[in-house]
C-alpha positions in Angstrom: -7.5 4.4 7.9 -5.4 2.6 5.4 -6.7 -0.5 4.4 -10.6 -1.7 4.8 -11.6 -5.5 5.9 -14.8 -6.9 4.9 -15.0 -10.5 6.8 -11.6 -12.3 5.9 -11.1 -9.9 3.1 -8.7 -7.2 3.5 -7.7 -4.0 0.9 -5.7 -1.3 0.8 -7.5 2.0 0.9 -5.9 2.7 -2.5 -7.4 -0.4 -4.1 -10.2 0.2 -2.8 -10.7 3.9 -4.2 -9.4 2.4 -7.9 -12.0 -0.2 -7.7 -15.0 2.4 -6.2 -13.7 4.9 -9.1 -14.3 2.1 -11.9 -18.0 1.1 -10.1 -18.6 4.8 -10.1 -17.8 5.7 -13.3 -20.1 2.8 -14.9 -23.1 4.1 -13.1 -22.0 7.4 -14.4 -22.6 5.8 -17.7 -25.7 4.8 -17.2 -26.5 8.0 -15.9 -25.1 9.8 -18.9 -25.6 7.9 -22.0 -28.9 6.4 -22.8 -28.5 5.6 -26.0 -27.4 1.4 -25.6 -25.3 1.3 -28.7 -23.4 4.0 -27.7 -23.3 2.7 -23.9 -21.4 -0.1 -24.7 -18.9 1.8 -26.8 -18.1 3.8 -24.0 -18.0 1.1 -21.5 -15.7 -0.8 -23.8 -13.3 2.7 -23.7 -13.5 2.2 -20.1 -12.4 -1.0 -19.3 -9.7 -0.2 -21.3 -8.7 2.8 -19.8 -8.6 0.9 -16.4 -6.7 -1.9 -17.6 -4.0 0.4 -19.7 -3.9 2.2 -16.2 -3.0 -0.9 -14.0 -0.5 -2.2 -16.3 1.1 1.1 -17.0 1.2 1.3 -13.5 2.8 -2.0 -12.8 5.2 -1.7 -15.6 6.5 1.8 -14.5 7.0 0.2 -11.0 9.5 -1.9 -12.7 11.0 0.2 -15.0 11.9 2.3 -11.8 12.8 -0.1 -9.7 14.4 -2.7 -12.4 18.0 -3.7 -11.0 15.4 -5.1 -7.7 13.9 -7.0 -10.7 16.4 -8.2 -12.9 18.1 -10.8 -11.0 14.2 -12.5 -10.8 12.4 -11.7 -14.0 9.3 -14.0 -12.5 9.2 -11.6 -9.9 7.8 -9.1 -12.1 4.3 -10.8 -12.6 4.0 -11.5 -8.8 1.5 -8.4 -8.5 1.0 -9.5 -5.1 3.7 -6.9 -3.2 1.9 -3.7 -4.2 4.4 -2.5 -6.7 2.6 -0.2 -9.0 3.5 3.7 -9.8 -0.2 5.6 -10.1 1.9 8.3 -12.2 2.8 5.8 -14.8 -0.8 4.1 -14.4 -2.5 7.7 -15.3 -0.5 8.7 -17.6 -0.8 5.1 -19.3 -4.6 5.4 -18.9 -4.6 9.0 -20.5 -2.7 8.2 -23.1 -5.6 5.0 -24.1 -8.1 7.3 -23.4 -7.2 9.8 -26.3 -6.4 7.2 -28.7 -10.0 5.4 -27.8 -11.8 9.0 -28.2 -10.1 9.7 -31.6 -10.6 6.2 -32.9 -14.7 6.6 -31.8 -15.5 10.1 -32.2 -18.8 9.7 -31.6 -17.8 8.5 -27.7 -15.6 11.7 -27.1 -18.1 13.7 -25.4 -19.7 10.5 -23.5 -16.3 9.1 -21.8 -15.0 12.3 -21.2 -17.9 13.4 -19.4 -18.0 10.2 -17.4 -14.1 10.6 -16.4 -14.5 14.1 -15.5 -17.6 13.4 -13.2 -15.9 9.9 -12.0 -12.5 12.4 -11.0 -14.7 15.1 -9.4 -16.0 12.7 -7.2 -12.8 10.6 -6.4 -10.7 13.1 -6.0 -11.9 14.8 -2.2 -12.1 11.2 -1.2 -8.7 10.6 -1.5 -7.2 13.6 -0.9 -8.8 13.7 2.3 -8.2 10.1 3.4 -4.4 10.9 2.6 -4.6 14.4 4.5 -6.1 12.1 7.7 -3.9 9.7 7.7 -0.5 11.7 7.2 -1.8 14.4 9.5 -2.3 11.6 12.3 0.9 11.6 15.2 2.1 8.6 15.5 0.7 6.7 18.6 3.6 5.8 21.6 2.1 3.3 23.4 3.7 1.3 26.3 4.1 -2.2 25.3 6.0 -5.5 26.1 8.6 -7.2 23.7 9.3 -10.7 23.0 11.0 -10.9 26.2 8.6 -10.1 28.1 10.8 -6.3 29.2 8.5 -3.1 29.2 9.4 -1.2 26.2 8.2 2.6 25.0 7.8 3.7 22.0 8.9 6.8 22.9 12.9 5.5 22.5 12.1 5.1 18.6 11.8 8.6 17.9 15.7 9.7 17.4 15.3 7.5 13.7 12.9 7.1 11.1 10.5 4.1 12.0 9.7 1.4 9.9 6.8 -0.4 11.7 5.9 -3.5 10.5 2.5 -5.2 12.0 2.1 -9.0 11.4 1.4 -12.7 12.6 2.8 -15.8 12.8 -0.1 -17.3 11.4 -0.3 -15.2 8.7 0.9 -16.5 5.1 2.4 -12.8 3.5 3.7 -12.1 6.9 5.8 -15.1 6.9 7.1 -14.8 3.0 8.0 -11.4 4.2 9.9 -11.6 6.4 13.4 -12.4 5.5 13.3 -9.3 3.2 12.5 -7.6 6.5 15.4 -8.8 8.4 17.7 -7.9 5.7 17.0 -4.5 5.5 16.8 -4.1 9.2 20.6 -5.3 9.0 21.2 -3.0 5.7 20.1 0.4 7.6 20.9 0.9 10.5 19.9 4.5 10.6 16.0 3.2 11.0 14.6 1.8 13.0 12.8 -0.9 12.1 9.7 -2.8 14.5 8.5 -5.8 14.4 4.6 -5.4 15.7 3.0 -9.1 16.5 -0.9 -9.1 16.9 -2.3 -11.3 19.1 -0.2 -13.7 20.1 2.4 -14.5 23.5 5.8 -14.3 23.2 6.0 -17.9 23.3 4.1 -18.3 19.9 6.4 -15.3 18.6 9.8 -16.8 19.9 8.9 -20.4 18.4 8.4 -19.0 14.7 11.3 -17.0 15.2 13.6 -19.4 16.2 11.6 -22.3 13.8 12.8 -19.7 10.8 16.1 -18.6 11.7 15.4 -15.4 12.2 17.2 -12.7 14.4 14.9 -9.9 14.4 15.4 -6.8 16.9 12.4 -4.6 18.3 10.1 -7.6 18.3 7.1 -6.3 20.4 3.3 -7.5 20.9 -0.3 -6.4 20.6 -1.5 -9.3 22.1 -5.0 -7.6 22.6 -4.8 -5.4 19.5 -5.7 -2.3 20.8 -2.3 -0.7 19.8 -2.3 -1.5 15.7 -5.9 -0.2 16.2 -4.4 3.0 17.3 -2.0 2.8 14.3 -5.3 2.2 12.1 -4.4 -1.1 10.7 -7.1 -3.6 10.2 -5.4 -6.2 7.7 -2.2 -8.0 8.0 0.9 -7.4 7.2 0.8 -3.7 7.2 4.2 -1.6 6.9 4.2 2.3 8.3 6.8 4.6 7.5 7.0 7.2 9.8 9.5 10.4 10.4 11.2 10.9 14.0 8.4 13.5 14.7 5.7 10.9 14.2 4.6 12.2 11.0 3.7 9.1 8.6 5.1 9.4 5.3 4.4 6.1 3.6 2.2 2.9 3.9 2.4 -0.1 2.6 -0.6 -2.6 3.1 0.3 -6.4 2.6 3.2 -8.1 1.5 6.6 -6.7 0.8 9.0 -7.6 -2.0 12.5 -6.5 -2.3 11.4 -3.7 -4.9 8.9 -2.9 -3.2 10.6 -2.4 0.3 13.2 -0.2 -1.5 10.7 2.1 -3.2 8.8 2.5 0.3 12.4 3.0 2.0 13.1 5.5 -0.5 10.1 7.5 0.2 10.8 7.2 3.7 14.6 8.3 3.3 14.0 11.3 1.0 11.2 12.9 2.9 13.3 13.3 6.0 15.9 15.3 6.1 19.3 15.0 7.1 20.7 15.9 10.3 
């Protein structure tokens, strides 16, 4: 599983388990401290710590991929390609959590307490959705491609895949895409796939051609029984995956430059060289 869709909302499993952690760790609180006063110190410590941790996380995402970001300073603030480093974010959220203690002793014992309990809890949940989903072979299904030819997945498995499931109709599939077809020009040691959901090859071919675009591996779901066998439920979603079918990396929504190359990184220094 690596996002979750509730109605026409879709998340990332990551968000998802940052947003449930911060949920979690207020009815901690409550649980915890009964004292009011003292409640809404440590609440206040909280929201803090989670807001230190996403922007720590966002800035570190930029700090290590800043010559992506140079060239488009405004691109920095555009949160909406999933660039964020949860090492910088924890280590930004530590660091606010020790100067909140020591500022309001009288809160040490409380928020500690209620980020230990919050981690305890947190921390099987997403070890073991990450231990499902990277244990997971990739699926070879038997589909068609935009020209209608039969095409197996099996012929992808001499390169690392970069699989790429979209729409036409779908806004951050559409801004996406010409960072797509740059990199599938830029590395040709991958292989990158084009996945459309539910759509004929007519629909594909008409956007294709109505944007310019000269895409290879274009291939369709048109039922979407296959990018339920890859476990995505929200669009566009961007697998990484090794030659043996092992997953290394997901990315769940749009893609930016930066945040392409950081996934393409992962992907290029967890397999090994030939």
């Amino acid at each position: 599983m690596h996002s979750l869709s509730i109605g026409p909302v879709g998340l990332a499993i990551d968000y998802v388990l940052v947003w449930g952690a911060l949920f979690l760790a207020l009815i901690w609180l409550r649980l915890v401290v009964k004292e009011k006063p003292l409640r809404a110190q440590v609440e206040n410590t909280l929201f803090s710590v989670f807001v230190a941790a996403l922007l720590g996380a966002r800035a570190g995402f930029i700090w290590r991929m800043w010559p992506q970001y140079q060239s488009d300073m405004l691109a920095m603030l555009d949160i909406r390609d999933g660039g964020f480093l949860p090492q910088a974010g924890l280590i930004a959220g530590a660091l606010v959590l020790i100067w909140r203690v020591h500022k309001l002793p009288v809160t040490r014992n409380a928020s500690v307490k209620v980020v230990l309990l919050t981690a305890a809890c947190m921390l099987p949940v997403y070890i073991g959705i990450n231990w499902v989903n990277r244990s997971a072979t990739m699926p070879l299904p038997v589909v068609q491609n935009n020209a209608l030819q039969t095409v197996d997945f099996a012929v992808f498995t001499d390169k690392p895949i970069v699989l790429n499931v979209w729409a036409t109709w779908c806004p951050p599939c559409r801004r996406e895409m010409p960072v797509l077809e740059q990199a599938q020009q830029n590395y040709p040691n991958l292989h990158f796939i084009f996945l459309n959901q539910g759509e004929s090859a007519a629909e594909v071919n008409d956007f294709l051609n109505s944007q310019g675009l000269k895409l290879e591996n274009v291939l369709l779901d048109t039922s979407g029984a296959v990018s339920e066998a890859f476990g995505v439920a929200v669009l566009p979603t961007t697998l990484f995956y090794s030659p043996q079918g092992k997953l290394l990396y997901r990315h769940v929504g749009g893609v930016s430059t930066a945040s392409l190359d950081y996934a393409l990184q992962q992907l290029t220094q967890s397999t090994p060289e030939e």
